[in-house]
C-alpha positions as CSV (number, residue, x, y, z in Angstrom):
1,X,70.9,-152.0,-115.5
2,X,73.8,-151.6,-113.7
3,X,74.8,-149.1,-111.7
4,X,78.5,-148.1,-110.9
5,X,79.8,-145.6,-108.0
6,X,83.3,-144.5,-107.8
7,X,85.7,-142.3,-105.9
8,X,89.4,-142.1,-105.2
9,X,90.0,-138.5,-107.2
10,X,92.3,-135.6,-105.9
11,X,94.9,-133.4,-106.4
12,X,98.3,-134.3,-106.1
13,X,102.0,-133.4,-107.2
14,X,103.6,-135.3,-110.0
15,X,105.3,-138.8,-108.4
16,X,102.5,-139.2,-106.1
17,X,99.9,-141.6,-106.1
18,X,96.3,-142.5,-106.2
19,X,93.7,-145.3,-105.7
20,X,90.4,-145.3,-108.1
21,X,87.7,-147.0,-106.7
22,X,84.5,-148.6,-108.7
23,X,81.6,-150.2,-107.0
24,X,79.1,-152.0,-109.3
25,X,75.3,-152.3,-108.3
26,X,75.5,-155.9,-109.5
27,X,78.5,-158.6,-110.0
28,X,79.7,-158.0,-114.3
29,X,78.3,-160.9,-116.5
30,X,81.3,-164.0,-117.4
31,X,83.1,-162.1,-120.1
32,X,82.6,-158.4,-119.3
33,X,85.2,-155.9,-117.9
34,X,84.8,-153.1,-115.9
35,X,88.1,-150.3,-116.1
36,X,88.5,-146.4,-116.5
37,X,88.4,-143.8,-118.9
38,X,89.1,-140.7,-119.0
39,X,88.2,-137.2,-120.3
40,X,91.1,-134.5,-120.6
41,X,90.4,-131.0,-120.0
42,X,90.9,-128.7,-123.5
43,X,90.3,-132.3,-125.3
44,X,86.6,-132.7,-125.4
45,X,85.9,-133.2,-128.7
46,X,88.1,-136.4,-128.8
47,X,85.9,-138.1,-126.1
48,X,87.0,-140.0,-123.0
49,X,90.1,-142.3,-123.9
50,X,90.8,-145.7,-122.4
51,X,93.0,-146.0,-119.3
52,X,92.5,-149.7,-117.9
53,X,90.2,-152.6,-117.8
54,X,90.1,-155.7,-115.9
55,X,87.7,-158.9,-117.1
56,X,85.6,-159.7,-114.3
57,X,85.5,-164.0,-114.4
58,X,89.3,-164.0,-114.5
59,X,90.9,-161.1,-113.7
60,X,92.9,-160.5,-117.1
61,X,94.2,-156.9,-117.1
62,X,94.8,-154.6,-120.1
63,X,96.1,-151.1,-120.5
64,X,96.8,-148.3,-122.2
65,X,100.4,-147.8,-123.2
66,X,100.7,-144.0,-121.7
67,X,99.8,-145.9,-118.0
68,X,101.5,-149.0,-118.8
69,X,104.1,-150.0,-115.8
70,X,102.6,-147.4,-113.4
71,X,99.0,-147.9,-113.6
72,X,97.6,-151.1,-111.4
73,X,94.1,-152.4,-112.1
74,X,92.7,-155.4,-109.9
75,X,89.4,-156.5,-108.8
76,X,87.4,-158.0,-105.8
77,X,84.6,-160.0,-106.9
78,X,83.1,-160.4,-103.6
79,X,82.7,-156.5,-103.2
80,X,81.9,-156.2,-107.0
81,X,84.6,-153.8,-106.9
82,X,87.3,-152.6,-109.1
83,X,90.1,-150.6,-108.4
84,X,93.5,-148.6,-110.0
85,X,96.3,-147.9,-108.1
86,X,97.7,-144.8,-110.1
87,X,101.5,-144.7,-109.5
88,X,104.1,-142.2,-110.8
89,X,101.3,-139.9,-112.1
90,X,102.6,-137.4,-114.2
91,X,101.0,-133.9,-115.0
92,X,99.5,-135.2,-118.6
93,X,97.4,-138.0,-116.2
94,X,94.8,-135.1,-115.3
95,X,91.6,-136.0,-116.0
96,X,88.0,-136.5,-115.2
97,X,88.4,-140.5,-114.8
98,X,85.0,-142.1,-115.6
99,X,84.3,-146.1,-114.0
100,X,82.7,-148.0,-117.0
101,X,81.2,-151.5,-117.5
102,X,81.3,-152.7,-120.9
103,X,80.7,-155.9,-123.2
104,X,83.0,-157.2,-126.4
105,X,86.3,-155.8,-126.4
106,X,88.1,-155.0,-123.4
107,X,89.3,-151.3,-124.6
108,X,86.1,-150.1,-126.7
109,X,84.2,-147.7,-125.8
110,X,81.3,-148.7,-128.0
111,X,80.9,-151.3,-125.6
112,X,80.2,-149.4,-122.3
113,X,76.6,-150.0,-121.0
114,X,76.9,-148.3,-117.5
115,X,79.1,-145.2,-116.5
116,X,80.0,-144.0,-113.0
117,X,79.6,-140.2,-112.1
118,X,83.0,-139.4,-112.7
119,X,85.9,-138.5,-110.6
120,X,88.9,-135.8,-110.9
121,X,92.5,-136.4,-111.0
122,X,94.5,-133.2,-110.8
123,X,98.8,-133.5,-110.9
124,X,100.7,-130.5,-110.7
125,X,103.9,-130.3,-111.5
């Protein structure tokens, strides 16, 4: 079991930015990703949505199109560490942003096997 530890929320006015951190107990297997999603206040019933995800052996980077071109994701291996550099954010990026590590595809959710404790973004306008 691994467990993951992240930080990095806040509250901030729209064109600011943020860094996400992720810290994993143990380095991901070859082939796994660790990344964010997150939860939108009003919108629990749809679940936590994708953000980003970065595959640990080679760094490969994914995300999702609403963070596309602002969003960063990158990864220190040696600190089993991931992190997202949140640029531009815009009010509709508030959310609780959850840390996961998952297996098989790099954006499904099915996948995740460890979460972090969560961490809130807030951007006013």
């Amino acid at each position: 079991q691994v467990q993951l530890v992240e930080s990095g929320g806040g509250l901030v006015q729209a064109g600011d930015s943020l860094r996400l951190s992720c810290t994993a107990s143990e380095r991901p297997f070859t082939g796994y990703a660790l990344g964010w999603f997150r939860q939108v206040p009003g919108k629990e019933r749809e679940g936590r949505e994708y953000v980003a995800s970065v595959i640990w052996r080679e760094g490969g980077t994914y995300y999702d199109d609403s963070v596309e071109g602002r969003f960063t994701i990158t990864r220190d291996s040696a600190k089993n560490t991931a992190y997202l550099q949140m640029d531009s954010l815009k009010p509709e990026d508030t959310a609780l942003y959850f840390c996961a590590a998952f297996r098989g595809p790099y954006y499904n959710i099915a996948g995740v096997y460890s979460w972090g404790q969560g961490t809130q973004v807030t951007v006013s306008s």
